[in-house]
Structure formats: C-alpha cells, structure tokens
C-alpha positions as CSV (number, residue, x, y, z in Angstrom):
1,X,0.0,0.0,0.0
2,X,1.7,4.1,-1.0
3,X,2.4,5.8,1.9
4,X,-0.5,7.9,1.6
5,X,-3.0,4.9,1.7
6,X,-4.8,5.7,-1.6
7,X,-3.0,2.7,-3.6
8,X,-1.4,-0.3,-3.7
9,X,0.4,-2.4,-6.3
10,X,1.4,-6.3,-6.7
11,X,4.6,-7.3,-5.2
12,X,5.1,-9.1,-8.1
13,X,4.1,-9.0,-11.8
14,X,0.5,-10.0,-12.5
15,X,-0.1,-13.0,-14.9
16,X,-1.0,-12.3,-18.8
17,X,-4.5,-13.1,-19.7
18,X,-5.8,-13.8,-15.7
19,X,-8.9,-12.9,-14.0
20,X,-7.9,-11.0,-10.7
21,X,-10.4,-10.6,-7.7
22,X,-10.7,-7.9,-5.1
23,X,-12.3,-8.1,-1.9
24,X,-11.2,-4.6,0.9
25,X,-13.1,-4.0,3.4
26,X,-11.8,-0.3,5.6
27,X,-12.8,0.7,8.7
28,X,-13.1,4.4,10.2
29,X,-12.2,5.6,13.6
30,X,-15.6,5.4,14.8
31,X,-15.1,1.7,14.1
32,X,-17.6,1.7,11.0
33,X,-16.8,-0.7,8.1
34,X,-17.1,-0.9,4.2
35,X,-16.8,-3.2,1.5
36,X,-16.2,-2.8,-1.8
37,X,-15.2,-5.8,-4.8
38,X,-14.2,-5.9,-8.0
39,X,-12.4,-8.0,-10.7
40,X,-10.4,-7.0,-13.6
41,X,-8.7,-9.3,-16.0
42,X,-4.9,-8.8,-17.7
43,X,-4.7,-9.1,-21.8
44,X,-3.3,-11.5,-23.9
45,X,0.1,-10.9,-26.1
46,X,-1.3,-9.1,-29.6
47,X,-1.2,-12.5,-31.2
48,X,-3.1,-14.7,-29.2
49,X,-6.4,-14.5,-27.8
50,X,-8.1,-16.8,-24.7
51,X,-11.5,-17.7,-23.4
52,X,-11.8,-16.9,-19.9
53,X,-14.5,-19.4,-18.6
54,X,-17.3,-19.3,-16.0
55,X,-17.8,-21.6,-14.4
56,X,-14.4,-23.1,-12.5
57,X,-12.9,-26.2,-12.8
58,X,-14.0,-28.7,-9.9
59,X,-17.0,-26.7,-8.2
60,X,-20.4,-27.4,-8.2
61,X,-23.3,-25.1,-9.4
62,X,-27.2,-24.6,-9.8
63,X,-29.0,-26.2,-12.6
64,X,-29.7,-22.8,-14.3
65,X,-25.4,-22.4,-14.8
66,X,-24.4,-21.6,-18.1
67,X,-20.9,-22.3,-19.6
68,X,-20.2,-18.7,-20.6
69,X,-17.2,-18.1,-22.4
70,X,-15.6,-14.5,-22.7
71,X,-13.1,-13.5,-25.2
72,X,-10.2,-11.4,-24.8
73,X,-10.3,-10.6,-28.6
74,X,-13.3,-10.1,-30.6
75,X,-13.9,-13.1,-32.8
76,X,-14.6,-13.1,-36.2
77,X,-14.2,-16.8,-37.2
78,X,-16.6,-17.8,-35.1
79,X,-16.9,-21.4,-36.3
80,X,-13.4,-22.0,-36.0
81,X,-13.5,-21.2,-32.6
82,X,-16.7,-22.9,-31.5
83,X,-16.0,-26.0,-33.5
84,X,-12.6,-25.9,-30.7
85,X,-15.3,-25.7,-28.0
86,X,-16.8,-29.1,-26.5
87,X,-19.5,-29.1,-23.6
88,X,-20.9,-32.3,-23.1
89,X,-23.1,-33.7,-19.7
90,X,-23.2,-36.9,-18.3
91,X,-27.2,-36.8,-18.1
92,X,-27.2,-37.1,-22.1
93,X,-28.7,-33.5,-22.4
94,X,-27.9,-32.0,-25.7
95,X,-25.8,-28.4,-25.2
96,X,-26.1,-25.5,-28.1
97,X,-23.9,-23.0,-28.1
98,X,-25.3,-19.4,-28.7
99,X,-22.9,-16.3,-29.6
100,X,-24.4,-13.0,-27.7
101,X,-21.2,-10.7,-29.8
102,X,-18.1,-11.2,-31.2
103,X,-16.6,-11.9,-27.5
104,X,-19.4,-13.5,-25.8
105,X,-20.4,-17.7,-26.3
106,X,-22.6,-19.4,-23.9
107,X,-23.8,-23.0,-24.1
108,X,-26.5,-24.6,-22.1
109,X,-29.6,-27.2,-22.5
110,X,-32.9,-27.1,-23.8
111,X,-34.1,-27.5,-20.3
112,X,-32.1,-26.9,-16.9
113,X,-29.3,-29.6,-16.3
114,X,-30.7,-32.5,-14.6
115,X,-29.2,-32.1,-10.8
116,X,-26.3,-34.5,-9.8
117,X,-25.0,-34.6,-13.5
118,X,-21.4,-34.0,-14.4
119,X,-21.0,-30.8,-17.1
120,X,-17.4,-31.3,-19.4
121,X,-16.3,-28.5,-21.3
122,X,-13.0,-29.1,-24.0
123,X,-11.5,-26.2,-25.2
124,X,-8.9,-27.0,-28.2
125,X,-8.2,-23.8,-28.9
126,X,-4.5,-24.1,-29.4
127,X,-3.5,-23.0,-32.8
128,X,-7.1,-22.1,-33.5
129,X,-7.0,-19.0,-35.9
130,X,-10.0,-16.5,-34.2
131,X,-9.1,-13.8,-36.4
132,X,-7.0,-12.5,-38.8
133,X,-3.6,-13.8,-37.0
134,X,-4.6,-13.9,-33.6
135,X,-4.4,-17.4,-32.8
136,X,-6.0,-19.5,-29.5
137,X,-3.2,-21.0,-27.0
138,X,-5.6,-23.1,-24.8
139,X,-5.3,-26.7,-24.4
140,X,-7.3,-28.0,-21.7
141,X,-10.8,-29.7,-20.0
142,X,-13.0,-28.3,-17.3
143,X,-15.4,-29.9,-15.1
144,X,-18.2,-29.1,-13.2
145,X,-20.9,-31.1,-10.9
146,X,-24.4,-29.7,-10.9
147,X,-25.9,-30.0,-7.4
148,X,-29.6,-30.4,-6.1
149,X,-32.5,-28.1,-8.1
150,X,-33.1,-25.3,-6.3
151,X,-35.5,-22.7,-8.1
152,X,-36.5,-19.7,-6.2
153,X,-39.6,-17.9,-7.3
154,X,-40.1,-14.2,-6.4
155,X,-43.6,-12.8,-6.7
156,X,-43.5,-8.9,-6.8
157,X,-47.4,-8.9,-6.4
158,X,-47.4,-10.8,-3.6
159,X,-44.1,-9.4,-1.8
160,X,-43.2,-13.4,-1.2
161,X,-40.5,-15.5,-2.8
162,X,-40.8,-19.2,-2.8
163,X,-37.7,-21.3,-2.8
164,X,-38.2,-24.9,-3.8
165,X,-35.5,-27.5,-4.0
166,X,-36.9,-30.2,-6.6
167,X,-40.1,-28.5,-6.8
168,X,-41.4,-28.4,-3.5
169,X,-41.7,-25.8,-1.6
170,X,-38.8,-25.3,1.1
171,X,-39.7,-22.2,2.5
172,X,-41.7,-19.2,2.0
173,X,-39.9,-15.6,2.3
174,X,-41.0,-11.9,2.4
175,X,-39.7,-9.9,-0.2
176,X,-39.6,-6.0,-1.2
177,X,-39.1,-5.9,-4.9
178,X,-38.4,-2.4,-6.7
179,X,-40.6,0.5,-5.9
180,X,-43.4,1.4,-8.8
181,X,-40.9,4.2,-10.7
182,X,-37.5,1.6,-10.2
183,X,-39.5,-1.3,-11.1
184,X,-37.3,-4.7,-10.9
185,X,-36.4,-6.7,-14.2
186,X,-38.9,-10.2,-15.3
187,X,-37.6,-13.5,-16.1
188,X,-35.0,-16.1,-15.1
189,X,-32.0,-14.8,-13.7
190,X,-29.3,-16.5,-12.4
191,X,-26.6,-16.4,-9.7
192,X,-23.6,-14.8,-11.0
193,X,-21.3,-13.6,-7.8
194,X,-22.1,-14.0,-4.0
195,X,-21.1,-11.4,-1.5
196,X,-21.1,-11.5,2.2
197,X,-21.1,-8.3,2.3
198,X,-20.2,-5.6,-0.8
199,X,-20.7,-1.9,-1.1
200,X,-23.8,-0.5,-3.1
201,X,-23.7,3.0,-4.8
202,X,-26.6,4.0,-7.0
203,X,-24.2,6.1,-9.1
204,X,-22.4,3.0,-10.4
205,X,-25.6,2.3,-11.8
206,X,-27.5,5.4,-13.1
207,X,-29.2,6.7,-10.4
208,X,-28.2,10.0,-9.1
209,X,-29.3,12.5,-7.2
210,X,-29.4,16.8,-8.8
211,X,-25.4,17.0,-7.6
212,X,-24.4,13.9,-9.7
213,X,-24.1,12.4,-6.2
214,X,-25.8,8.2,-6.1
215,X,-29.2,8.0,-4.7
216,X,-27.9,5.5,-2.0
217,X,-24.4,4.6,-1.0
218,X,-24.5,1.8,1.4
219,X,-21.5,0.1,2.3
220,X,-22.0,-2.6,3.9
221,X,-25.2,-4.1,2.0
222,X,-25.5,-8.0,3.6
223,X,-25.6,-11.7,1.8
224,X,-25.4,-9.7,-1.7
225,X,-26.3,-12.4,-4.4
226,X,-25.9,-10.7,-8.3
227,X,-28.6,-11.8,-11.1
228,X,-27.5,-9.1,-13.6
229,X,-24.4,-7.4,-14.9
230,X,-26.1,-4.3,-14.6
231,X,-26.6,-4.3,-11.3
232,X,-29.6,-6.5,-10.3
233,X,-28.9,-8.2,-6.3
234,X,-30.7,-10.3,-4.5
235,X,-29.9,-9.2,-0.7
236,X,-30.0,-8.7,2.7
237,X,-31.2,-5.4,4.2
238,X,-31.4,-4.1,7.4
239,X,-32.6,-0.3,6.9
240,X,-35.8,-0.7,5.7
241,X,-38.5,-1.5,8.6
242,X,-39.2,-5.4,8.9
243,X,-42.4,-4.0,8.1
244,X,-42.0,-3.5,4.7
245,X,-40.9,-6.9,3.8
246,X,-44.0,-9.2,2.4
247,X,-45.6,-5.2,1.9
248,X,-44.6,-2.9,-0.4
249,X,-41.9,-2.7,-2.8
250,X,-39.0,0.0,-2.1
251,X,-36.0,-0.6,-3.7
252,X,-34.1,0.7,-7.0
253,X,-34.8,-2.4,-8.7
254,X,-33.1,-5.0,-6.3
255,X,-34.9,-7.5,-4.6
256,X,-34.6,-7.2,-0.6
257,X,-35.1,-9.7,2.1
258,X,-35.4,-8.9,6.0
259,X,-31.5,-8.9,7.4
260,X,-29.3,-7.6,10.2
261,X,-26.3,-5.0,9.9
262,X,-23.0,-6.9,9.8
263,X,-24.1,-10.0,8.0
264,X,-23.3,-12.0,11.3
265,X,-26.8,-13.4,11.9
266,X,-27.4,-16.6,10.9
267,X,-31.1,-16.3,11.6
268,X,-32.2,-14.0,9.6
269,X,-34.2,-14.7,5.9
270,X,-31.0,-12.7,4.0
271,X,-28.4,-15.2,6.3
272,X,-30.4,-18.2,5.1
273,X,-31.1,-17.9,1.4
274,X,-27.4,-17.0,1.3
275,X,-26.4,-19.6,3.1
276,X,-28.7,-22.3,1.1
277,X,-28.3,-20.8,-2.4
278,X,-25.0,-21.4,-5.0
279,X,-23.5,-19.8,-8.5
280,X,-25.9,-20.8,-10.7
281,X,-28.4,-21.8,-9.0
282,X,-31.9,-19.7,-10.5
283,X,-34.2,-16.8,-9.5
284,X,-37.5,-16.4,-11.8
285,X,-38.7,-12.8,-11.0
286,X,-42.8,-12.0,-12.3
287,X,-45.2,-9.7,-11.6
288,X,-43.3,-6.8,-11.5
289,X,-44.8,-5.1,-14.4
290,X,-41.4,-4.4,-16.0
291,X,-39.8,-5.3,-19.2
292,X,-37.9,-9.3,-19.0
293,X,-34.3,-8.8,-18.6
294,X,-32.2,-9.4,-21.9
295,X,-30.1,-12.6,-22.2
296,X,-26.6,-11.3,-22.5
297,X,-27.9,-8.9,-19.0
298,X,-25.5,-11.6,-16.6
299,X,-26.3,-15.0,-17.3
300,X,-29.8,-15.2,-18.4
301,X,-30.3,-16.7,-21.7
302,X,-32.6,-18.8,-20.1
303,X,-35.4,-16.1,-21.4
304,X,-34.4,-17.0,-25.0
305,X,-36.7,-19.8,-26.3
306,X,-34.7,-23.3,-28.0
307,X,-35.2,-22.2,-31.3
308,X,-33.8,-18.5,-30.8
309,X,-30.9,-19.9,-29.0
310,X,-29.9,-22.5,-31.5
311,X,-30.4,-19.7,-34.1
312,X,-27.4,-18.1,-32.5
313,X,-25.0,-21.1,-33.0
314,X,-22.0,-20.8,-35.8
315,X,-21.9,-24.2,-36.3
C-alpha cells in the first residue's frame, strides 16, 4: 500500500490473460466498516487470444449455470472457434452453443441440467485461428458437478418469494421488490457472484441525485447475491422497517429480504437464502410489471426460447 493509503500495487508481476479478484473492506475511527469488490482481467500478447471461462474447474453449481465463455479478442471466425469448443453432460442433455457478440459464447440445455450430472467443457483452442492472426493457446478440460434443483420464485405482487429445491416448496420468504418508478427486471436470472457483504452505490448504476451524487451509497449491504451485470442483487437489508418486507416494494430495482447489519446473523431470511443458495443456482422474477431482462444482461439466456438460441449457433 503508497504511503499515503490511496494505492497499492502487486509485489510481483501479474499474470497475462488472468482474472484477478478484489475483496477490501476499511474501517473508520468510529469503528464503522465498508466493503467494496471488483475483478479485472490482464490481456493477452497481440497474437493470441483466450477464453476466460465461468464456471471453474471442480466446483459445483445450480441447474440454471451456463458455460459462458468471454473472449479477450473479438472473434470473427466464429466457427473455427466454436468448433474448438466441447460441452458435453453426463445426463445425455444436448448443449447448443449461442454467440451474444463477437466476445461473448454461452452454451447450455434445452431445459435446466438435470441435478447431480457432471457438465465437461474441452476447449482446443491451441493453434485455433479466431481472427486475422490472432491465434488460440488453450489446451485443456474443465469440469463441473451440478448439485440439487433449487428454483426460487419471487412474486412482486405478492411481496413473497418461494424457494423450492426439486419442486417443493422449502420455504416461503417476504420480499420488497423495486418500488413502482425503479421497477425490478422479469424473467429467469441466475446467480452470477455472491457477496457476504459488498458496497452498493446507486451512481455505479445510473441513479443519481441533482449534484451527480448516487441516490444510495450503502456500504455494507449483507448476503449480496448478483442476477444481472447491470446491477440487479438479491440481498439482505437491514434499513428498511421489517415491516415492509412481504408489503410494499421500495428498492431501485433489487430484490430485498429482512437482514441484520454486519451479516453475522445466521437467523435471519438474507443469512439463510445465502447460506442455502450457489452460483448458478436460478431466481424467476414476475409480476413486477417491467420489461424481461435481456439474455446477455448476466447470465440469463434462459429467457431465450430453444429455437432462438440455436439460431445463435456458428456451427
């Protein structure tokens, strides 16, 4: 960290083409904390180009998880590339692989994966010519287990989100979606990134107050769960009245469930659908009389029908 506390740098050179994570947390005289994370990745030599891959080798996911592929070079021979590109399950599922842009390839089901399946993805893109001399230099296979079906269904009418784990009904949650002018995205969404706790500042996300200042700033937002890349959470909160939850809907657009400042309760609804939920695992959001969130919004090409996905294929 610089003498003066406003930086730091690596003790040692970062890696090329490598996906970095940040988690700081700072805490005040008065004792008072934040969060903030991030991620940034490093490039690639000119030449070459990689796919950096969610999800990682070896963990285990929701049924809703997509293999998403990013590219660190836009791709124009796109069926080079995705002919390089293998996902295969062991529950027999056929996988389609849909391109979003020139960087972006996710592959999934028809259906969600069946729970307890193993998911394969090759990639053999070494030597792999993705455009005009840039050239692949990955070699390798990925796994990934798909655990138990756990699909939680949020009900802005209502102001209650039912989580079921195979289709039953495992519990029963109040909920305050987005308020009638910051009305929350529809559709299936689906865990992207889990915070324990994680700093939320409305001007990160286009809402702002007269003096260019965010409408909210909170710093320590509890069991943060994302469903969008532009900002959608599931979370914890524990400044709204316990009253609102399962009442009326208050937020910017996120969906809020009764929690407790610090994220150190285990007993309350935010601790225990964070506690019970997993990357991947999938949030269908209705009634809130907004438009469905787009596909490429996070990973939510689940709203795309079979047809419209498979039309995205290069192969």
């Amino acid at each position: 960290i610089s003498a003066d506390k406003t930086s730091w740098k690596p003790s040692t050179q970062l890696e090329r083409s490598t996906t970095y994570k940040l988690s700081a947390e700072a805490k005040d005289s008065d004792g008072r904390v934040a969060h903030e994370n991030a991620s940034f990745t490093t490039v690639s030599p000119a030449n070459s180009f990689i796919g950096n891959f969610t999800p990682d080798d070896g963990t285990t996911v929701g049924v809703g998880m997509p293999v998403s592929i990013n590219f660190d070079k836009a791709i124009t021979n796109k069926a080079a590339v995705q002919k390089g590109i293998k996902v295969s399950t062991t529950s027999g599922q056929e996988v389609a692989c849909h391109w979003f842009n020139a960087n972006r390839m996710d592959c999934r089901p028809q259906d969600y994966w069946k729970e307890g399946s193993t998911v394969t993805l090759k990639l053999a893109l070494d030597g792999v010519e993705g455009a005009e001399g840039v050239y692949g230099v990955q070699q390798k296979t990925v796994t990934f287990k798909i655990g138990r079906n756990q699909i939680s269904y949020v009900d802005a009418k209502t102001k209650q989100m039912k989580v079921t784990q195979d289709g039953k009904v495992v519990r029963t949650i109040p909920i305050s979606a987005g308020s009638p002018e910051n009305k929350t995205y529809q559709g299936i969404m689906v865990m992207s990134e889990k915070f324990k706790e994680t700093r939320m500042n409305g001007a990160t996300v286009g809402f702002t107050d007269d003096d260019g200042k965010g409408e909210y700033d909170i710093k320590d937002v509890p069991h943060a769960i994302r469903l969008s890349s532009s900002g959608t959470f599931i979370h914890g909160n524990y400044w709204g009245a316990k009253s609102i939850f399962g009442s009326v809907n208050t937020s910017h657009g996120c969906v809020g469930l009764q929690d407790a400042k610090g994220a150190n309760d285990p007993n309350t609804p935010g601790a225990w659908f964070y506690n019970n939920s997993i990357i991947g695992d999938v949030v269908v959001v209705e009634n809130t009389g907004d438009k469905t969130i787009a596909p490429d919004n996070g990973l939510n090409g689940w709203n795309m029908n079979w047809t419209q996905w498979k039309a995205g294929s290069a192969v």
